[in-house]
C-alpha positions in Angstrom: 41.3 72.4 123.7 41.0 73.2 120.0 39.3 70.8 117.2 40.1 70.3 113.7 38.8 68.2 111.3 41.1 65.4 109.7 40.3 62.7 107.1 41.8 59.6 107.8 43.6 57.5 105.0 45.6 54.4 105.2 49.2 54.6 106.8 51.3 56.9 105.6 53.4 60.3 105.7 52.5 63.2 103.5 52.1 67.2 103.7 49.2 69.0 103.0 48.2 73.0 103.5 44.9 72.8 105.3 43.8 76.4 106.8 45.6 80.2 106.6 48.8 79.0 104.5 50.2 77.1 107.6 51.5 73.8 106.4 51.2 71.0 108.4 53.3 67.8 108.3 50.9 64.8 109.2 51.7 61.0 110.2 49.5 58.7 110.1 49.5 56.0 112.7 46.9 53.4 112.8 44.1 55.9 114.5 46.4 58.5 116.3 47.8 61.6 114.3 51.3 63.3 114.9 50.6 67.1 113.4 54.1 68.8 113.0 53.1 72.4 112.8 55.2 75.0 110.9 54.1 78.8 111.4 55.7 80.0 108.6 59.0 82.2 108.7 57.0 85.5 109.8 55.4 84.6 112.4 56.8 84.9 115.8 55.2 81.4 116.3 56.5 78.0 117.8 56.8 74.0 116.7 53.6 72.5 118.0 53.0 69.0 119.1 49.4 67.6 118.4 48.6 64.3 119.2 45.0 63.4 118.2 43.0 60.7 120.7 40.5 60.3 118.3 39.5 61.5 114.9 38.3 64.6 115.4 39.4 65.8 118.4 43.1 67.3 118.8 44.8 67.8 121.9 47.6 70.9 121.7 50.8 70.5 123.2 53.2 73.6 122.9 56.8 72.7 122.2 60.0 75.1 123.2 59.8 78.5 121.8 63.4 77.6 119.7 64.6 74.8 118.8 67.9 75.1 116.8 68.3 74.2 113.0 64.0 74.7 112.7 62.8 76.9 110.0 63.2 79.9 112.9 66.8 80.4 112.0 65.8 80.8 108.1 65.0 84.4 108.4 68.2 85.3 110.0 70.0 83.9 106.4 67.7 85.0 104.2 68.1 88.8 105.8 71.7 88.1 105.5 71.4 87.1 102.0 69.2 90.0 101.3 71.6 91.7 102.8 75.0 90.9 100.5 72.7 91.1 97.3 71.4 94.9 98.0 75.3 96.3 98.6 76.3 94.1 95.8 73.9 95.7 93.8 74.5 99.1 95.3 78.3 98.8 94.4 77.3 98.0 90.9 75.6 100.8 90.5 77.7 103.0 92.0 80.4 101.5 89.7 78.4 102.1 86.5 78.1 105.7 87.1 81.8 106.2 87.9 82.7 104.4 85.1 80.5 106.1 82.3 80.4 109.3 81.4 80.0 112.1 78.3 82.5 114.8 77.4 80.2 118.0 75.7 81.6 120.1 72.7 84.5 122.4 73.4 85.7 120.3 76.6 88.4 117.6 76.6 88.9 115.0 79.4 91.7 114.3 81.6 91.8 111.0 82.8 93.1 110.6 86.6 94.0 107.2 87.6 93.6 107.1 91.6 93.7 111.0 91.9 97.0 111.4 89.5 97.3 112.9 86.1 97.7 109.7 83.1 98.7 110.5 79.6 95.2 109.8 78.0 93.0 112.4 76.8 89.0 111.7 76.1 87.8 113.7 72.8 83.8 115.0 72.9 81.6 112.0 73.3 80.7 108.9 75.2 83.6 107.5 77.4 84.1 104.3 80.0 86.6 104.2 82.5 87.5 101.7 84.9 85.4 102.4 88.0 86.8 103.2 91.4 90.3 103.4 89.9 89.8 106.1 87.2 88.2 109.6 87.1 88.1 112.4 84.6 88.3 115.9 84.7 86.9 117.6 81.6 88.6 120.9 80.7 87.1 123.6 78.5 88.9 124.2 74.8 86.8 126.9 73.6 87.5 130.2 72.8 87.5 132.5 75.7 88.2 136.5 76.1 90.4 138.3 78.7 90.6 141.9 79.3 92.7 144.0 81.3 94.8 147.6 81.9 98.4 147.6 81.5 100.8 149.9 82.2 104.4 150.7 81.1 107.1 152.6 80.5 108.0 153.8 76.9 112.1 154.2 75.6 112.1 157.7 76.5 110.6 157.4 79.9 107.3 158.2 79.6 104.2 156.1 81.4 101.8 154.6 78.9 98.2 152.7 79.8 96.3 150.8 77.8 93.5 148.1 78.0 94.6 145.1 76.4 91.5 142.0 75.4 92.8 138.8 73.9 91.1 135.6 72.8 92.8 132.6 74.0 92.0 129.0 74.5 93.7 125.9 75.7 95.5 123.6 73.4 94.2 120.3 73.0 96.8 118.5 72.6 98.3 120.0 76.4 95.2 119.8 78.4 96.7 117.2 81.0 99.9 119.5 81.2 97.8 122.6 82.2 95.9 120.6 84.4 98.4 118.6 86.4 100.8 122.4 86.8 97.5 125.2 86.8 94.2 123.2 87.3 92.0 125.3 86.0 93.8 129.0 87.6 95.4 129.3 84.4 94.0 133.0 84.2 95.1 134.2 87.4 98.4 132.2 87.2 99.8 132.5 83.6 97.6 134.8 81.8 97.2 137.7 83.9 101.4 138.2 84.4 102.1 137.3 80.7 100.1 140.5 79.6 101.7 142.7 81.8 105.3 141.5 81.0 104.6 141.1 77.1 102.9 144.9 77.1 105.5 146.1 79.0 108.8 144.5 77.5 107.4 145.9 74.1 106.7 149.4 74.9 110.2 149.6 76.1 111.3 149.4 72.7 109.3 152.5 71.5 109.3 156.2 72.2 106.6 157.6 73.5 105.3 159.1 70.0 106.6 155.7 68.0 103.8 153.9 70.4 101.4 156.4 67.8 102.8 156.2 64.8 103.9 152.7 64.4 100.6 151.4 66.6 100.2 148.1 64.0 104.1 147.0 65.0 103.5 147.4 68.6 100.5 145.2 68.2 102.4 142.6 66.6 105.6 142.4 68.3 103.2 142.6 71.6 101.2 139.5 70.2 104.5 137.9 69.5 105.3 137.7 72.5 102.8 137.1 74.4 101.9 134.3 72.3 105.2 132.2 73.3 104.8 133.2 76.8 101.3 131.6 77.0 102.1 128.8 74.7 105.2 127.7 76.9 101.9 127.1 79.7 99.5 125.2 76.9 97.4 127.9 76.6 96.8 129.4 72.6 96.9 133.4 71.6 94.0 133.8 69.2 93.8 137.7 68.8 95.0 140.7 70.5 93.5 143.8 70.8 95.0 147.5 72.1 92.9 150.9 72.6 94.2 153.7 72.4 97.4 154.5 74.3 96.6 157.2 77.4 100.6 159.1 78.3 100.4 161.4 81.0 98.9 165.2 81.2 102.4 166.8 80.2 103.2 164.7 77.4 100.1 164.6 75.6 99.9 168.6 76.0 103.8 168.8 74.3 102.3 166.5 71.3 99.5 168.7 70.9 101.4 171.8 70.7 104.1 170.2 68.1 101.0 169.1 66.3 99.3 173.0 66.1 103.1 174.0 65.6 103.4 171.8 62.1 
């Protein structure tokens, strides 16, 4: 038996909050009460039935723990809601990020549309994209060095080293091109075998002693060269550089004595 405290007014049907944010449905009827009794969505609670015998005295009746389309099948659509709105907001985000981006200085961007190359470049600066069905890959145009040893075989047979450092960088204009055939292995793919090639098809040309004496021509014809090679790949010759040509032991003895000789 629990007791609450009512005040009685003429007949009629009203809600009221009266005690720990429980709201309670009450129905007048000439000097018994009907107390609907909502728990609140929370609590694990039930519908319960009061009837009151006299004015302050209230009999509790419990009703059946569920009772379908009551407030205890609320929470189940509100988590549900709750639900939809975080993915949808989740997605959003998740969108934004895919779709916005920034190309720095010295980089262009390819833009991939579901994974394949497109036509459309993106110059330095703030981009958007169409989420989820665009991507970019941003490529490096700056200026970038490359050294290595090359070897080859001058017009009169004799074996010739040298170290040969370029500057290079890709062309703007051809950045989708080098990376829809290369990615980025453009060094190891086209730069690397163009050297060797260009170095030795020039030295062919040349005696052994012409490498010496005409050095500035072999530089240019070998820059020549190598320039078309790498530009038919999108890739640009800046400079070239060549040390000093190395021949073997025997050689370089003969030129020293011809020199002392003159």
């Amino acid at each position: 038996m629990r007791t609450y405290l009512v005040n009685i007014a003429p007949l009629y049907s009203t809600d009221t909050i009266l005690a720990n944010g429980i709201r309670w449905r009450i129905l007048v009827r000439q000097v018994k009460l009907t107390v609907e009794v909502d728990y609140g969505y929370d609590d694990p609670g039930y519908l319960g039935a009061y009837r009151v015998g006299r004015v302050c005295g209230v009999e509790h009746q419990k009703a059946p723990a569920s009772v379908p389309g009551k407030p205890n099948d609320l929470p189940i659509t509100l988590r549900l809601a709750g639900m939809i709105v975080g993915v949808v907001l989740v997605l959003a985000t998740i969108g934004v990020a895919c779709s916005a981006g920034q190309i720095g200085a010295g980089e262009r961007g390819v833009v991939l549309k579901f994974g394949g190359v497109t036509s459309r470049t993106l110059n330095e600066g703030i981009y958007v994209v169409v989420p989820f069905v665009n991507s970019v890959e941003r490529m490096s145009v700056q200026t970038d060095i490359f050294e290595a040893p090359a070897s080859a075989a001058s017009k009169d047979l004799q074996t010739v080293e040298t170290t040969v450092a370029l500057n290079y960088h890709l062309n703007p204009e051809r950045v989708n091109d080098v990376y829809q055939t290369l990615r980025r292995d453009y060094v190891a793919r086209i730069i690397t075998p163009a050297v060797q090639e260009s170095v030795k098809a020039v030295t062919a040309t040349f005696d052994a002693e012409e490498l010496i004496t005409k050095r500035p021509q072999v530089k240019a014809d070998i820059e020549t060269a190598l320039s078309g090679r790498l530009g038919e790949s999108g890739v640009m010759l800046d400079t070239l550089s060549l040390t000093n040509f190395t021949f073997s032991e025997t050689f370089a003895n003969a030129i020293e004595s011809k020199q002392v000789a003159a």
